[in-house]
N, C-alpha and C positions, 0 to 999 in steps of 0.2 A: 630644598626639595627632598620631599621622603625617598629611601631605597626603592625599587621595583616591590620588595614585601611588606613596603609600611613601618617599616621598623621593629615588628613585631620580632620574627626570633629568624634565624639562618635557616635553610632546608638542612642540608648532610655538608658541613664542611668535607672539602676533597683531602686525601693524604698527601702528609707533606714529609721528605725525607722517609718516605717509607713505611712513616708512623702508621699504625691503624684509624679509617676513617670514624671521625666523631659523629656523635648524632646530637644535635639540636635540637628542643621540644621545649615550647609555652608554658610558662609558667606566671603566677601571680604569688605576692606574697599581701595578704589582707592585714589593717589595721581595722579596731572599731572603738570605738569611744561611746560612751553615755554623757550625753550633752545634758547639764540640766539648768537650762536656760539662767546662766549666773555671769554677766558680763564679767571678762581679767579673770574666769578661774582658766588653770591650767593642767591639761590632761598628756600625760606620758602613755605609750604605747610601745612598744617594742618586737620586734621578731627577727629568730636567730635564723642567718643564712645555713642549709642542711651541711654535713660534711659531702653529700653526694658528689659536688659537683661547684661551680661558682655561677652566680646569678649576673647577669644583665639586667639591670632597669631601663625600661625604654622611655615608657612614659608613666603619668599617674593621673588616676580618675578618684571621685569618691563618687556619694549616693546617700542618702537620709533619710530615714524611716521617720515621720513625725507622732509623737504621742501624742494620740487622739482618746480624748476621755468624754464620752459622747454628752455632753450637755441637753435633757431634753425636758422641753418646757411649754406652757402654753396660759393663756388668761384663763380665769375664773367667769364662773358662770352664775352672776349673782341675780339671776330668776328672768332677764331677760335672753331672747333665743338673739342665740350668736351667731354669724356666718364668716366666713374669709374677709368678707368687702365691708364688714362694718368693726374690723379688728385693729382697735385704734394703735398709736405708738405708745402713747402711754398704759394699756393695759400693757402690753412687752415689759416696758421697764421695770413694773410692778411683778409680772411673773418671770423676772428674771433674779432679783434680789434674793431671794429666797435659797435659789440655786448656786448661788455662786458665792465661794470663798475667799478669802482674803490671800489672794498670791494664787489668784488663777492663772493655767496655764496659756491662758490666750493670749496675757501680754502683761507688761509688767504694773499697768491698774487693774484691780478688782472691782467686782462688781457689773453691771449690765454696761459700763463705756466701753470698756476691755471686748463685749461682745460685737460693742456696734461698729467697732474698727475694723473687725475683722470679718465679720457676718456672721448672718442667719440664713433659713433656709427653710423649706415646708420640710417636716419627718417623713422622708422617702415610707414610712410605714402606714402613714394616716394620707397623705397626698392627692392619692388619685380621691377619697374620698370628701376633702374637704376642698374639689376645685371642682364637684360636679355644681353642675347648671350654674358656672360660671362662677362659683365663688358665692351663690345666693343661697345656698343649703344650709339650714339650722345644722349646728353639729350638737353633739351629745357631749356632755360632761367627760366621758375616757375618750374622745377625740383631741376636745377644746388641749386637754390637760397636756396630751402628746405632740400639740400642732405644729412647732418648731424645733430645730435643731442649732445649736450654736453651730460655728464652722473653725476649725483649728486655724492654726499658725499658715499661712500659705508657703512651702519651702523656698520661695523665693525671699524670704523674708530670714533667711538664716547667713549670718555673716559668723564668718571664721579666722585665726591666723595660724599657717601651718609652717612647721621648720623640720628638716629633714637631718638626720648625722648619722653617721657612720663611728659606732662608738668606738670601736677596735682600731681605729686610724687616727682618729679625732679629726675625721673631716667634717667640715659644716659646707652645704650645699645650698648658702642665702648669706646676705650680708645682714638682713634681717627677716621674722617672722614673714610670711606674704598671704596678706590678705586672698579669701578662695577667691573672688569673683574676680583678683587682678592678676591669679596664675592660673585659675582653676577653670572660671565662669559658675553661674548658677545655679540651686540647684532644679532648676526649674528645664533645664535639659539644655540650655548654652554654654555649648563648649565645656562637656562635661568629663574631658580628663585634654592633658596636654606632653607634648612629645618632650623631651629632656633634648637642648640644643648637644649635647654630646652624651651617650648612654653613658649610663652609669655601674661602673664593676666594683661586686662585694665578693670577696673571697671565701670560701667554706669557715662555716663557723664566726662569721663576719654578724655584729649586733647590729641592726640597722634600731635607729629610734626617730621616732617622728610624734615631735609635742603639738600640741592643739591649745589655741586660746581662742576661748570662746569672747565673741563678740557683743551677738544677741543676746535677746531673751528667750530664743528659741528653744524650744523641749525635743528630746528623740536621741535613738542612735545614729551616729553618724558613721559609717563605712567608706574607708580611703585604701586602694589600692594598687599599690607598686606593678605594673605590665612590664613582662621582659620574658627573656629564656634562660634556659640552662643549657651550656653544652658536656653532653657527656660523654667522657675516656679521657678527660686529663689524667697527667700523667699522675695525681699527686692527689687522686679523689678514689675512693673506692669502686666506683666507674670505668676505675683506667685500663685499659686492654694492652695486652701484650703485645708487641710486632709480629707480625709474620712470619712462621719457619723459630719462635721465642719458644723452647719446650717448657713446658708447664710445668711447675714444682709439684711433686707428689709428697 
């Protein structure tokens, strides 16, 4: 069971022996990677704990920007009037060919299968237009040509291995790599960060590193971030406060 504050960070620790009271405040330390969709590559990331003060990790989430590179495509219009409802499959396949390169980003086949795995879609731009009187309206040549949209990677679709160290100690926090979806969850918003069964303390000036293997073939930046706090006025941090009645060096 979580503390009464979730784990996030302490209110004002009370003084103890006299000491001056510390103050506790939220902090995140972010990791970001450029995923580029290459199963077994390996991506280092690193960031230095401040001298302020020493961090608590509580827990860790990430998040996934996916690179979307708008795919927009539509059949030809070889003299007969075209509508939505008589837009065969195979005119698609045909004006998709053209578009698409060899190591598209949709998946790791090129060409219009790589589309069909993932979807299509009417062009939010041309839409409302080509689904008046139900999909029966002749469209014009710059409609026909704009009439679909490919649809990216769905971020569910992104598998990862992450491993956490603590470079200044040589601790390792995993006996091996852990897959996100089996420490993390999805990124699709399941169980999207998880609490550390004992926080985790990095000293000032402490190098935390967290490697990434990419799994998929997924494209985008991928953002992972350490939840914890800092408490500050230790004694041995630039933070640190004097006692009470401690006259002040001039």
């Amino acid at each position: 069971m979580l503390p009464q504050n979730q784990g996030r960070f302490p209110v004002n620790l009370p003084p103890v022996g006299g000491a001056p009271e510390r103050r506790g405040i939220p902090f995140d330390y972010a990791f970001r990677y450029r995923l580029a969709g290459k199963p077994d590559n390996v991506i280092n990331s690193i960031v230095t704990i401040s001298v302020e003060a020493t961090f608590t990790a509580i827990s860790v989430g990430y998040g996934v920007v996916p690179e979307v590179t708008p795919i927009i495509f539509g059949p030809e219009n070889e003299g007969d009037e075209i509508s939505l409802r008589n837009v065969r499959v195979s005119d698609i396949f045909e004006a998709l060919k053209p578009k698409l390169s060899v190591g598209s980003f949709l998946s790791k086949e090129s060409g219009p299968e790589a589309v069909f795995k993932n979807g299509i879609k009417l062009n939010p731009a041309v839409a409302e237009v080509a689904l008046q009187e139900e999909g029966d309206l002749p469209l014009s040549n710059d409609v026909l040509a704009r009439l679909f949209q490919a649809v990216g990677s769905p971020t569910q679709q992104l598998l990862f291995k992450y491993a956490l160290f603590d470079e200044g100690s040589g601790r390792e926090f995993q006996s091996e790599p852990i897959l996100n979806i089996a420490g993390l969850g999805s990124a699709g918003g399941e169980r999207p960060f998880r609490y550390f069964a004992q926080p985790i303390v990095f000293r000032p000036r402490s190098t935390i590193r967290m490697e990434v293997t990419e799994v998929s073939d997924f494209k985008g930046d991928l953002h992972v971030s350490l939840h914890g706090y800092k408490v500050l006025g230790g004694s041995d941090t630039p933070t640190a406060v004097a006692p009470r009645g401690t006259p002040r060096r001039r």
